[in-house]
C-alpha positions as CSV (number, residue, x, y, z in Angstrom):
1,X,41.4,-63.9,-31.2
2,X,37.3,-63.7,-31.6
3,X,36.1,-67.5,-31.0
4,X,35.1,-69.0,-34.3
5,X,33.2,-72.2,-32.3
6,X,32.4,-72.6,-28.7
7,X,32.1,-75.4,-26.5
8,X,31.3,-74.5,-22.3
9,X,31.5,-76.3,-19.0
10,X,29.8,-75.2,-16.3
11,X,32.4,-74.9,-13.5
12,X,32.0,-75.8,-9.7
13,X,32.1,-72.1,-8.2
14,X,32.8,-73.4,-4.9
15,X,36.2,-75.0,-6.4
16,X,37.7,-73.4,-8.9
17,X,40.9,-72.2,-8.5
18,X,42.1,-68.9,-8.2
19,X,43.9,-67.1,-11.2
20,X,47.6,-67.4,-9.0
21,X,47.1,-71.2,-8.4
22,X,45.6,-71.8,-12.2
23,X,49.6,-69.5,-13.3
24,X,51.6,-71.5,-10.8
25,X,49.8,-75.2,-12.2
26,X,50.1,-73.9,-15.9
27,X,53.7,-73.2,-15.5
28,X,54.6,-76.3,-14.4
29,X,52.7,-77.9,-18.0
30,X,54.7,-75.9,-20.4
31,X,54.5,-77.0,-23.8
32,X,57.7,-79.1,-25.6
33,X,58.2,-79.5,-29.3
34,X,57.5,-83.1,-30.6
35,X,60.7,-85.1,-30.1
36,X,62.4,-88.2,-31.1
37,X,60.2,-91.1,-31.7
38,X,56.9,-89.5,-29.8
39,X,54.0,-89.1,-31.7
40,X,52.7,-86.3,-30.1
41,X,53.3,-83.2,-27.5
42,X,51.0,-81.3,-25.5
43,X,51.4,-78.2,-23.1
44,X,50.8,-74.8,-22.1
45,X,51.6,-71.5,-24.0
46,X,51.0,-67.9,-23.4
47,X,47.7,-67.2,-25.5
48,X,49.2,-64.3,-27.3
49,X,53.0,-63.4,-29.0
50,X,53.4,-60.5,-26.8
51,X,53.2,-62.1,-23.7
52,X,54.7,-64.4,-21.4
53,X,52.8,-66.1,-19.4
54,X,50.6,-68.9,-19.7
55,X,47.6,-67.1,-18.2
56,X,46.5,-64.2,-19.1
57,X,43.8,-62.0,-16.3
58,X,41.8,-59.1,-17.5
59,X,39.0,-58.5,-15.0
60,X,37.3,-61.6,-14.6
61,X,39.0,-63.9,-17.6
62,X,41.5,-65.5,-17.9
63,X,43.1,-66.6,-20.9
64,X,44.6,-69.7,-21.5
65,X,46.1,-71.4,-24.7
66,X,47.2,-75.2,-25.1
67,X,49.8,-76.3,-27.7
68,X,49.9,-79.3,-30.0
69,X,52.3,-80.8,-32.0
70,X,51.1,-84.1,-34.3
71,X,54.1,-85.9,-36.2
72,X,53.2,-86.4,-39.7
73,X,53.7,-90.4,-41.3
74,X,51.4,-91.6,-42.9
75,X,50.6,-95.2,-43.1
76,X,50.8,-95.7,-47.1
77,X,54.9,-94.2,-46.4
78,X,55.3,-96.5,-44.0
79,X,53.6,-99.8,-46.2
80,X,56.0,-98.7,-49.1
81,X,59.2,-99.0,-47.0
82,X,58.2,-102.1,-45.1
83,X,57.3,-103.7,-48.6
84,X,61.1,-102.4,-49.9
85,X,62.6,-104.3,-46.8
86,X,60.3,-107.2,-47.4
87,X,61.3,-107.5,-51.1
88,X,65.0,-107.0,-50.2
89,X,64.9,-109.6,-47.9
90,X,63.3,-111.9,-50.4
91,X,65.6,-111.7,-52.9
92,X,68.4,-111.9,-51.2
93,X,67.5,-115.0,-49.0
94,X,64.9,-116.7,-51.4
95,X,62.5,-117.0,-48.7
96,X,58.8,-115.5,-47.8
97,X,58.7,-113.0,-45.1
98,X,56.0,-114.0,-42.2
99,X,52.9,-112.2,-41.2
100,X,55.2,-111.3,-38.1
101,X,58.2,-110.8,-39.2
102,X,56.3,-108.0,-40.7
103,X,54.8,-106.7,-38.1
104,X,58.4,-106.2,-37.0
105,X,60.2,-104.5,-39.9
106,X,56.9,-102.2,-39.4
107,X,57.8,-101.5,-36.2
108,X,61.4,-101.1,-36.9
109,X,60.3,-98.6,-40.0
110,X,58.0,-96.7,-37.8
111,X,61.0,-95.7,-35.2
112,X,63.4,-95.5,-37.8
113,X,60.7,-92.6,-40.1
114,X,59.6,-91.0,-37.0
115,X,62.0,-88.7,-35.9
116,X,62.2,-87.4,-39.6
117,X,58.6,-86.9,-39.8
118,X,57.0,-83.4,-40.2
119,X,55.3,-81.9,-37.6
120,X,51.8,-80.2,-37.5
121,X,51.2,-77.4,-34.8
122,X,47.8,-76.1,-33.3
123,X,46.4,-74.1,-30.7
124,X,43.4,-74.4,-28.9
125,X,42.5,-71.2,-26.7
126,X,39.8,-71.0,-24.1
127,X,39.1,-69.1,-20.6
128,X,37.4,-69.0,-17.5
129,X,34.7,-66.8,-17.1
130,X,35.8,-67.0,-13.1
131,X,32.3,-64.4,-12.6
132,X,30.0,-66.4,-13.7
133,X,31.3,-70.2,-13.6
134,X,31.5,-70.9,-17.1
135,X,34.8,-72.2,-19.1
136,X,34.8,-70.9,-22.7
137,X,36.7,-73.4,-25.4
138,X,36.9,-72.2,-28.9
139,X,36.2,-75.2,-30.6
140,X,32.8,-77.1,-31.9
141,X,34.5,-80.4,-31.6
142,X,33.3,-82.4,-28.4
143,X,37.0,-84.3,-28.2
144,X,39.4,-81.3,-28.6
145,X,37.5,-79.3,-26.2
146,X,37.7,-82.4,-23.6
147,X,41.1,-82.9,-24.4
148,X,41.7,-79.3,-22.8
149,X,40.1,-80.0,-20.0
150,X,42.0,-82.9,-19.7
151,X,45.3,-81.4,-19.6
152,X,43.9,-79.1,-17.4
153,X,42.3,-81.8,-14.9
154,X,46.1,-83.1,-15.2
155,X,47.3,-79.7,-13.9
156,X,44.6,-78.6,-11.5
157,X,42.9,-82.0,-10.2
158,X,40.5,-82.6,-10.1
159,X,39.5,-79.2,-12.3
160,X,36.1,-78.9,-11.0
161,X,33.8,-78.7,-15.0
162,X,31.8,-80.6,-16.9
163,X,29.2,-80.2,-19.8
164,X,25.9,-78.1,-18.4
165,X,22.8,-80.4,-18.1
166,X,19.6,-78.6,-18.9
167,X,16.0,-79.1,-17.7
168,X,15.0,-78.6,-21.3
169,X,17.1,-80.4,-23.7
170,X,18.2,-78.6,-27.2
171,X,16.6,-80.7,-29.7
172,X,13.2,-80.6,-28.0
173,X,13.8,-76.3,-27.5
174,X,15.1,-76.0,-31.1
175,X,11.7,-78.1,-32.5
176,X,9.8,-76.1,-30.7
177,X,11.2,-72.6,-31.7
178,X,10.8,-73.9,-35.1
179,X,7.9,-75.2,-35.1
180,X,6.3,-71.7,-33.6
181,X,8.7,-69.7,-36.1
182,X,9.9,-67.7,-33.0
183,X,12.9,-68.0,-31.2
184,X,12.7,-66.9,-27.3
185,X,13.9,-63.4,-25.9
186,X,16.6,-61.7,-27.5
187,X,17.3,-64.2,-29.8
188,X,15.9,-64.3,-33.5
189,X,15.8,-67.4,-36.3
190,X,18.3,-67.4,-38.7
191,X,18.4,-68.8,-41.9
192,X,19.6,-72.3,-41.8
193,X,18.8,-75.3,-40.3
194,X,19.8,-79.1,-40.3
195,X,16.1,-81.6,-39.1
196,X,16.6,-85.5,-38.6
197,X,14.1,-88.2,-38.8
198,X,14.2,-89.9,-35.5
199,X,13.1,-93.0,-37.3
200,X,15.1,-96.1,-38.4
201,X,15.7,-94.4,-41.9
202,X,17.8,-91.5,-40.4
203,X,16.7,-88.6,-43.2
204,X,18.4,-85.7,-42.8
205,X,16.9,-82.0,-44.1
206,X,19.5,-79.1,-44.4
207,X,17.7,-75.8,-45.2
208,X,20.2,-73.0,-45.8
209,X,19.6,-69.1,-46.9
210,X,16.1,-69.6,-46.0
211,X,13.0,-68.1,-44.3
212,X,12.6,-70.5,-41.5
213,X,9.0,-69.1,-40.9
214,X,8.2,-71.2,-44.1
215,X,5.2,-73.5,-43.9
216,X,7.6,-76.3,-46.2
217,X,9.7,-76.2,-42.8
218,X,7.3,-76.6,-40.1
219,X,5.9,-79.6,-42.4
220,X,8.9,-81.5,-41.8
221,X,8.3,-81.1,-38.1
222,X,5.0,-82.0,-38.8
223,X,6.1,-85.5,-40.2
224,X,8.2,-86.3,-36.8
225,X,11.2,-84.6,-37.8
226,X,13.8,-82.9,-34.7
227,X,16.2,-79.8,-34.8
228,X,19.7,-80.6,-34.5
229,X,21.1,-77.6,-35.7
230,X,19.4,-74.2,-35.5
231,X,20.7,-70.8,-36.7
232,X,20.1,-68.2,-34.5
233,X,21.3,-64.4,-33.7
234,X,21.8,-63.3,-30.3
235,X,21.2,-59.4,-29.4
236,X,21.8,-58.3,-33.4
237,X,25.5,-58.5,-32.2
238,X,26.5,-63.0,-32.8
239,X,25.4,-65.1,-35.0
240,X,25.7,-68.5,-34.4
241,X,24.4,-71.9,-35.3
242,X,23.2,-73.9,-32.3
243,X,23.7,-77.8,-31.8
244,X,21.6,-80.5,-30.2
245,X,24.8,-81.4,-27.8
246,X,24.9,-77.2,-26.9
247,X,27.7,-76.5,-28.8
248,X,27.7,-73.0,-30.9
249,X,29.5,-73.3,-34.1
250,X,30.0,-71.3,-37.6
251,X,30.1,-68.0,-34.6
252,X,30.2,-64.6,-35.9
253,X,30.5,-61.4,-33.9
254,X,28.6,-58.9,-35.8
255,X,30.2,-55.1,-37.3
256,X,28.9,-53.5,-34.0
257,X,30.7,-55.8,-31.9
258,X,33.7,-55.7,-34.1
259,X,33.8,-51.9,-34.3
260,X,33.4,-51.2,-30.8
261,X,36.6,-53.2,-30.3
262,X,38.1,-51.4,-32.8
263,X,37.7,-48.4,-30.6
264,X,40.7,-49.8,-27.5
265,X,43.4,-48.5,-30.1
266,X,45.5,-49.7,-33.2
267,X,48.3,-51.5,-30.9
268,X,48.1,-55.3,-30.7
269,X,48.0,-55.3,-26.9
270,X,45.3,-53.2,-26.8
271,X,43.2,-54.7,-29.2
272,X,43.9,-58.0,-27.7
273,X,42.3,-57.2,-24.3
274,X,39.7,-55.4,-25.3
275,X,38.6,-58.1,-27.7
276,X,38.6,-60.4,-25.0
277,X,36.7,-58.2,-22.4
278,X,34.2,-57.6,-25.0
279,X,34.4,-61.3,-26.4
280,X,34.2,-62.5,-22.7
281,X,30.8,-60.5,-21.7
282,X,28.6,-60.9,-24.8
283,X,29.4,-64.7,-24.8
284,X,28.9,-64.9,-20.9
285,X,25.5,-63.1,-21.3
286,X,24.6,-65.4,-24.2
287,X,25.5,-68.9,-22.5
288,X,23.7,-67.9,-19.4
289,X,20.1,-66.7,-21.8
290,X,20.4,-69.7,-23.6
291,X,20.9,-71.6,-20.5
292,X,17.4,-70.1,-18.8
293,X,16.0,-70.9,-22.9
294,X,16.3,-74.3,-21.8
295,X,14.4,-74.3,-18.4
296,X,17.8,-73.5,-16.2
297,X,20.1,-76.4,-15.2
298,X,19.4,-79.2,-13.5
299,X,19.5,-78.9,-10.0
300,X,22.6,-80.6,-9.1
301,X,24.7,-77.9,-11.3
302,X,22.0,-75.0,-10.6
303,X,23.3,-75.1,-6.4
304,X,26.7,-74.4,-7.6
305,X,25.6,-71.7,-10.3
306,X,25.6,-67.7,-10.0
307,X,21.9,-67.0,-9.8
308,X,20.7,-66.0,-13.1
309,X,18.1,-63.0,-13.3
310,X,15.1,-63.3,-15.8
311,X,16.6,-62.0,-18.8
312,X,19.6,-65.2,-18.3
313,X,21.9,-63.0,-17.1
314,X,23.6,-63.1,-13.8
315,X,23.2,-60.8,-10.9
316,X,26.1,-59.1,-10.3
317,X,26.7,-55.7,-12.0
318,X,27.6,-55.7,-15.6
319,X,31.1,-55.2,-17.0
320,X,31.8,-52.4,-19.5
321,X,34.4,-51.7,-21.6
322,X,36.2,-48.6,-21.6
323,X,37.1,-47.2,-24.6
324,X,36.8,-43.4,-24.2
C-alpha cells in the first residue's frame, strides 16, 4: 500500500471531476483478462481485495488501481517454430521458402502461440489528492504513469492533468543545494547522488553512502557538472531520491510514519485507510514544499492551483488522523 515511487500531475481544480462521476466512468472501464489472440488488457480494479469498487474515498482521496495483463511469447519461441515450418516445408517440396512467405508462417505462428501464451499481471495504483489538485501515481517510470492517465483521459475526457511546470527547474535547484551543502526548509541531503557532465562526453558521477557536504563533491560541480538525482529526507519522516524530470523514486516512509499507522488497528481495512490518509497528507505536504523549492509553478498552472502558504503547504486546515 505505501508508494514505493511517485510520479504527480498537477490537476485543473476548476475540472476535475467529482468522486461520483470519477465511480460511475471507472465502472464502465473494468478490467478483462487477456483473451484469445490480444496481446494485452487494460482496466479498472478496486485498489484493495476487500473491496468492491473501483474507487475508493477517504476524506479527500480517492483511490484508484489499474490492471494489466501482458501475454508472454517471446520472439526466439516464435523464430524456432517458424524455422520448423520453414524446414518442413523444404524438405518436403525441395524448394526455398521466400523472405515473405516467411513473414507469413510468422504471422500464422504468432496467432496460432498466442492464445497459449502465459500471462503476466500488474497493478499500478495512484489517487487524487481532490484538496489540493494533485494526482499521486506510484510509479518512477514516466510511461506507466502516462499510461494511467491515459486510460483515465479515455474514461473521463478530457481528465484535466499534466506534469507540473516549475519556475525553477530541478537540475538547476538540485546543483545549487549541492553545491551550498544545504538543502532548503524541512528538507535535509541525503547520502547519494547521481552528477552528469553537460558536455559532449556525457560522464556520469554516482556518489552513494556518502557525506554530500564533501569538498570531492562540490568539485565536480565545480568542473560544470549538474544534479540529476539528489537524495533527500523530507520532515525526518520520507526518504526519497529526487529526479531532474520531478519524479521521487527509491521512497521510504520512515519508523514514525510507519508506527503511527500501526496505531488504526490490526484489521486489514483499517490499516488500509489509515495508511492512505496518512500516506495521502505527508506526500501532499511534500509535493506542494518541493513545489515552492522550485520558485512555485509557472503561472499558467499556478491560476488553477490551491494557494500555497510559505512553508509549501496549502491553506486549508490540515487533516489528522485519528487513531485514539
Amino acid at each position: 500500500m505505501w508508494f514505493r515511487q511517485l510520479s504527480f500531475y498537477r490537476l485543473n481544480t476548476e475540472n476535475t471531476p467529482t468522486a461520483e462521476q470519477l465511480l460511475g466512468a471507472l465502472e464502465k472501464k473494468p478490467f478483462q483478462p487477456c483473451m484469445g489472440l490480444d496481446w494485452f488488457s487494460e482496466g479498472w480494479v478496486p485498489p484493495a481485495g476487500h473491496l468492491e469498487a473501483p474507487v475508493h474515498v477517504a476524506r479527500d482521496y480517492q483511490m484508484i488501481s489499474l490492471r494489466r495483463e501482458d501475454k508472454v511469447l517471446p520472439a526466439s519461441v516464435i523464430r524456432d517454430f517458424v524455422e520448423l515450418k520453414v524446414q518442413d516445408i523444404e524438405n518436403r517440396e525441395l524448394r526455398k521458402v521466400g523472405r515473405k512467405e516467411k513473414l507469413a508462417l510468422k504471422e500464422q505462428v504468432t496467432d496460432d502461440l498466442l492464445p497459449r501464451a502465459f500471462v503476466r499481471s500488474s497493478r499500478l495504483n495512484a489517487y487524487i489528492d481532490s484538496r489540493r489538485g494533485w494526482v499521486m501515481v506510484d510509479s518512477g517510470t514516466a510511461s506507466k504513469a502516462e499510461a494511467l492517465l491515459t486510460k483515465l483521459r479515455e474514461a473521463l475526457p478530457p481528465f484535466p492533468a499534466a506534469l507540473p511546470r516549475t519556475q525553477i527547474a530541478p537540475h538547476t535547484a538540485m546543483t545549487d543545494w549541492l553545491a551550498a551543502g544545504e538543502a532548503p526548509h524541512g528538507f535535509e541531503l541525503d547520502a547519494d547522488c547521481e552528477l552528469k557532465d553537460s558536455g559532449e562526453n556525457g560522464a556520469v558521477i554516482r556518489c552513494s553512502r556518502m557525506d554530500l557536504t564533501a569538498e570531492e563533491v562540490r568539485q565536480h560541480i565545480a568542473t560544470g557538472k549538474q544534479v540529476t538525482k539528489l537524495g533527500l529526507i523530507w520532515n525526518e519522516k520520507i526518504r526519497f531520491q529526487l529526479t531532474d524530470t520531478l519524479q521521487l523514486k527509491r521512497l521510504q516512509f520512515l519508523d514514525l510514519l510507519q508506527e503511527e499507522a500501526s496505531q488504526a488497528g490490526d484489521d486489514r481495512e483499517s490499516l488500509f485507510e489509515a495508511t492512505l490518509l496518512l500516506m495521502g497528507e505527508e506526500l501532499g505536504e511534500l509535493a506542494d514544499a518541493l513545489i515552492y523549492a522550485l520558485g512555485g509553478l509557472e503561472a499558467s498552472q499556478a491560476q488553477t492551483a490551491p494557494a500555497m502558504d510559505a512553508a509549501g503547504g496549502d491553506k486549508a486546515d490540515s487533516v489528522e488522523v485519528p487513531w485514539d
